[in-house]
C-alpha positions in Angstrom: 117.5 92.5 89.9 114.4 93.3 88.2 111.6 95.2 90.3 109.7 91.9 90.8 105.6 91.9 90.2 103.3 93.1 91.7 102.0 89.6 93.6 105.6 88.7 94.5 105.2 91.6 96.8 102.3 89.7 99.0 105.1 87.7 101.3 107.1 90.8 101.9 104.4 92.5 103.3 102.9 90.4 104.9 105.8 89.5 106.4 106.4 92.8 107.8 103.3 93.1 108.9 103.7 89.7 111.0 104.7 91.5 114.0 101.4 92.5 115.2 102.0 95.9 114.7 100.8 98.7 112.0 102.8 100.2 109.6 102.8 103.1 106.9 102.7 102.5 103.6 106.4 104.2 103.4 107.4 100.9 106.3 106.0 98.3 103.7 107.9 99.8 100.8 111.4 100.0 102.5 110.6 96.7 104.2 109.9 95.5 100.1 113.3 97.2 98.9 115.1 95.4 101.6 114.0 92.2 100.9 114.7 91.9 97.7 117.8 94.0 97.4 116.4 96.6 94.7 119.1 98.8 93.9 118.8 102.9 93.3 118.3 102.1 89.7 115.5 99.2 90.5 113.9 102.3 92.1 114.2 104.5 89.4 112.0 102.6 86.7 108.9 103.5 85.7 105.7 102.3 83.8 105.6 101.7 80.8 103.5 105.7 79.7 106.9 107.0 81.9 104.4 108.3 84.8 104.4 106.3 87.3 107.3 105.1 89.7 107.0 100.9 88.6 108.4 100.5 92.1 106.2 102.1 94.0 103.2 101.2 91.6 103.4 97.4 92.2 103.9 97.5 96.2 100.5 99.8 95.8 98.8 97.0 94.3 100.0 94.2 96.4 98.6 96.2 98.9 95.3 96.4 97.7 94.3 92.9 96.5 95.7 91.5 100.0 93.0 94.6 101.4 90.6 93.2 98.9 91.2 89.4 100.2 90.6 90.5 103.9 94.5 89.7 104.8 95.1 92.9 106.0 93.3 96.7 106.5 93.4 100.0 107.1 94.1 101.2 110.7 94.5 104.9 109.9 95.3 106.9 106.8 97.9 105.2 105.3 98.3 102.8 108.3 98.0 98.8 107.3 97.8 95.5 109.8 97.2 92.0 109.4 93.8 91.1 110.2 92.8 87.5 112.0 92.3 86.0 108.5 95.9 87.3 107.5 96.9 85.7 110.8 95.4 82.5 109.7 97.2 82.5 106.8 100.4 82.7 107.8 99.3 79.5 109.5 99.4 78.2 105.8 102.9 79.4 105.3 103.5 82.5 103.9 105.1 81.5 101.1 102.2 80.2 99.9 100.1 83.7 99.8 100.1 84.0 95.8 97.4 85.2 93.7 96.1 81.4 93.6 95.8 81.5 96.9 93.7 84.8 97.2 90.8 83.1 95.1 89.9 81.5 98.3 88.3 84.6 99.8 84.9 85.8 98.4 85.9 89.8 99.1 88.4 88.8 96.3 86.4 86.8 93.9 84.1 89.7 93.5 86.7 92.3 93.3 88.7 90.7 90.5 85.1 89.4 88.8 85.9 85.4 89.3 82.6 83.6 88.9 81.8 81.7 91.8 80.0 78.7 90.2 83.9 77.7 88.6 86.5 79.0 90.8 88.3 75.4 92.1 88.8 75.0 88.6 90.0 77.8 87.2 93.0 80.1 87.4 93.3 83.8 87.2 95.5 83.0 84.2 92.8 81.1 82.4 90.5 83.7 83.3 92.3 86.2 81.7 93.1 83.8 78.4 89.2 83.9 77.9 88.6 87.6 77.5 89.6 89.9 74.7 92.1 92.5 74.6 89.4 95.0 74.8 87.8 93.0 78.0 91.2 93.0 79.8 91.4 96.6 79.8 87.7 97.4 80.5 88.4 94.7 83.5 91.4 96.4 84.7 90.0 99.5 84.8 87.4 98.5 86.8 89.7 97.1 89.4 91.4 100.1 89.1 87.9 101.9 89.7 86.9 100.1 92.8 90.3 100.4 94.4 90.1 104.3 93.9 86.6 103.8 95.5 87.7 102.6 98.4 90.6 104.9 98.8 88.1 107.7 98.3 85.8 106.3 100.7 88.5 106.4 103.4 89.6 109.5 103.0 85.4 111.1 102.7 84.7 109.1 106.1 87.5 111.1 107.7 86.0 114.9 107.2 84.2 116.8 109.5 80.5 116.2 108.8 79.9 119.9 107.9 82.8 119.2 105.0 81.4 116.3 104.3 77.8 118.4 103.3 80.0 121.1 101.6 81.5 118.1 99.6 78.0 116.5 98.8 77.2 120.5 97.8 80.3 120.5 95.4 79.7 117.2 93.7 76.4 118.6 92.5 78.0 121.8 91.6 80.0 119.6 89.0 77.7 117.6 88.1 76.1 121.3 86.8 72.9 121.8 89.1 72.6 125.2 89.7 73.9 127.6 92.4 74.2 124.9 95.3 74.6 126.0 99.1 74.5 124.3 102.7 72.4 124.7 105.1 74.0 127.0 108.9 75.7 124.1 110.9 72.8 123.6 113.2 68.9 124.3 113.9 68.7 123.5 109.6 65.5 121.4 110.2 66.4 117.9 108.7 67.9 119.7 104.9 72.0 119.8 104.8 72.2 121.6 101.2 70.0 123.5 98.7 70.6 122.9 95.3 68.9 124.5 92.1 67.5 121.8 89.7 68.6 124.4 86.8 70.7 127.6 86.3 67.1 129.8 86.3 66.3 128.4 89.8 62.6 127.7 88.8 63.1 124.4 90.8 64.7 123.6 94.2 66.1 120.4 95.9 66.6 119.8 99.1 69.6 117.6 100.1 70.5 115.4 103.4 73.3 114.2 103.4 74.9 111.7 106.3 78.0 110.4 107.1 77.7 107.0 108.7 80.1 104.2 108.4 80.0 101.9 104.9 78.7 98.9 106.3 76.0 100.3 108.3 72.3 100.9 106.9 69.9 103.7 106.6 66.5 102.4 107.4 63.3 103.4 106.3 62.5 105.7 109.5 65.1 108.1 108.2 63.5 108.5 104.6 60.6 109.9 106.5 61.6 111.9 108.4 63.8 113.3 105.2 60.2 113.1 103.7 58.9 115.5 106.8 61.7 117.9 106.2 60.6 118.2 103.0 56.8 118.6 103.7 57.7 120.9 105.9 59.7 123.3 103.3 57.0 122.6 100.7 59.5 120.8 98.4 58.5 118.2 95.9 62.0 117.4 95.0 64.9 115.4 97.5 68.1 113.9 97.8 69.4 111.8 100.1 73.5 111.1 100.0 74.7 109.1 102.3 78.5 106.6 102.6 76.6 104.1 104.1 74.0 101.6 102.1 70.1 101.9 102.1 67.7 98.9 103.3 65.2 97.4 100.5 62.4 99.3 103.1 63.9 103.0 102.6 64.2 102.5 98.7 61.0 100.6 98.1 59.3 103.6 100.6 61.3 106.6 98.0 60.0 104.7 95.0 56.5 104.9 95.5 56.1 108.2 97.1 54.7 110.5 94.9 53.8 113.5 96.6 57.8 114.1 96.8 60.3 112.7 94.4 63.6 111.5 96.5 66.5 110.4 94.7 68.7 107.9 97.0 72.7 107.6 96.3 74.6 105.4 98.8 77.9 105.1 99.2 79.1 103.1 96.0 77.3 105.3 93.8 78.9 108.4 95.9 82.4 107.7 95.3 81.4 106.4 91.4 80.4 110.0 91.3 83.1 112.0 92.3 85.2 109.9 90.0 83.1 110.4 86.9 83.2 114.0 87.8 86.6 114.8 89.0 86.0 115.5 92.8 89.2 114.8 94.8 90.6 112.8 92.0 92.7 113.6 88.6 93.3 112.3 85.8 96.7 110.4 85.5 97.0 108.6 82.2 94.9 108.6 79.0 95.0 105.8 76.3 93.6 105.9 72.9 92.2 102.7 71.3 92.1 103.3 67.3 90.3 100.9 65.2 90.1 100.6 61.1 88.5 103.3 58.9 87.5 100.9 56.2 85.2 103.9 54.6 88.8 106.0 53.7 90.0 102.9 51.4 87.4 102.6 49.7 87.5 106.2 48.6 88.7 107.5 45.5 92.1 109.8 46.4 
């Protein structure tokens, strides 16, 4: 048979993940094979740009949009269970976990961009229907985007902190600031990195960087003391990198400082940054979208 798609993959999975137990992403794909019978030569296909194992590629993101819906999630790296709301919907009868279904969960409405206001009256189908060409691929790449995110988030929250400021160090290095450095391990008085603001070194900025879980929040308190560090260095210039999210206190409090200009990036605008700029990610496929050149017809040849 066919390799089937991608969402005909949610009932095998979750149906090996209905034993209670986790499983590697390797489990869930023979678990798929078996299931539907796919043959060596099922397994052999690939995308359509010839890169990608279609296989392989479609069990991927089955996976995610059930992560994305809240059905199942991440024990360890590359280690998946059901969570209590995948429980509950096996309750509903498996069979019945399709794509439709997913619109039910508000982790998944945002992901795939539903609006809110019409979603018991619209299907992903429609939704799609509505948009251009252009608009389908600047949506799917978005998806694509925030699923990288999150698998770049995972793998970020698993480093030793001192790698983690090394990797906050090398992002800026690629993102062409000047001759960037971290700070020794301890005793480094509230400043993780050093980074020149250009190649000269007229101008220095002190970093802090901090590794705290994605769903936690750094509070005002810790923007000044970040703001002490910095008095105490003399430095009129900060940056404060952290995977976790910022309350509306600690950026209204780095907005109107003066004195010292300090630069927030949480941990969305992290990972959007190391995929802009490369950092533990590459480049896998490339499309070209040509359009008309009416100016060379209406030249003379």
């Amino acid at each position: 048979m066919a390799v089937p798609k991608y969402y005909e993959f949610f009932q095998p999975i979750i149906q090996c993940l209905k034993d209670g137990n986790s499983h590697s992403m390797r489990e869930l794909r023979d678990f798929c094979c078996k299931f539907y019978n796919l043959t060596e030569q099922d397994l052999q296909l690939t995308t359509p740009n010839g890169k990608q194992n279609l296989f392989y590629d479609r069990v991927s993101w089955a996976k995610t949009y059930l992560k994305k819906a809240g059905l199942i999630e991440s024990t360890s790296r590359a280690q998946y269970c059901l969570t209590n709301a995948g429980k509950e919907a096996i309750a509903d009868g498996i069979q019945n976990i399709t794509l439709s279904y997913l619109k039910k969960y508000e982790s998944f409405r945002v992901f795939i961009g539903m609006d809110n206001a019409n979603k018991e009256n619209r299907t992903l189908r429609e939704e799609k229907a509505a948009e251009s060409p252009k608009e389908i691929i600047e949506s799917s790449v978005k998806q694509i985007n925030q699923s990288l995110s999150d698998n770049l988030m995972q793998e970020v929250l698993k480093m030793e902190w001192y790698n983690f400021e090394k990797l906050v160090v090398l992002l800026l290095k690629k993102m062409g600031y000047g001759e960037p450095t971290t700070t020794q391990k301890t005793g480094d008085g509230g400043i993780d990195g050093l980074v020149k603001a250009d190649k000269f070194g007229f101008d220095t900025i002190y970093v802090q960087a901090k590794q705290w879980k994605p769903e936690s929040t750094v509070s005002r308190p810790e923007i000044q003391r970040f703001l002490g560090a910095l008095a105490g260095q003399g430095a009129s210039k900060g940056l404060f990198i952290t995977t976790a999210k910022f309350s509306n206190e600690a950026v209204q409090f780095a907005q109107r400082h003066l004195q010292q200009k300090i630069v927030l990036v949480d941990g969305e605008a992290l990972t959007a940054l190391m995929i802009e700029y490369n950092l533990g990610v590459s480049i896998e496929t490339t499309y070209e979208i040509k359009r008309m050149d009416y100016d060379f017809f209406n030249e003379d040849f």
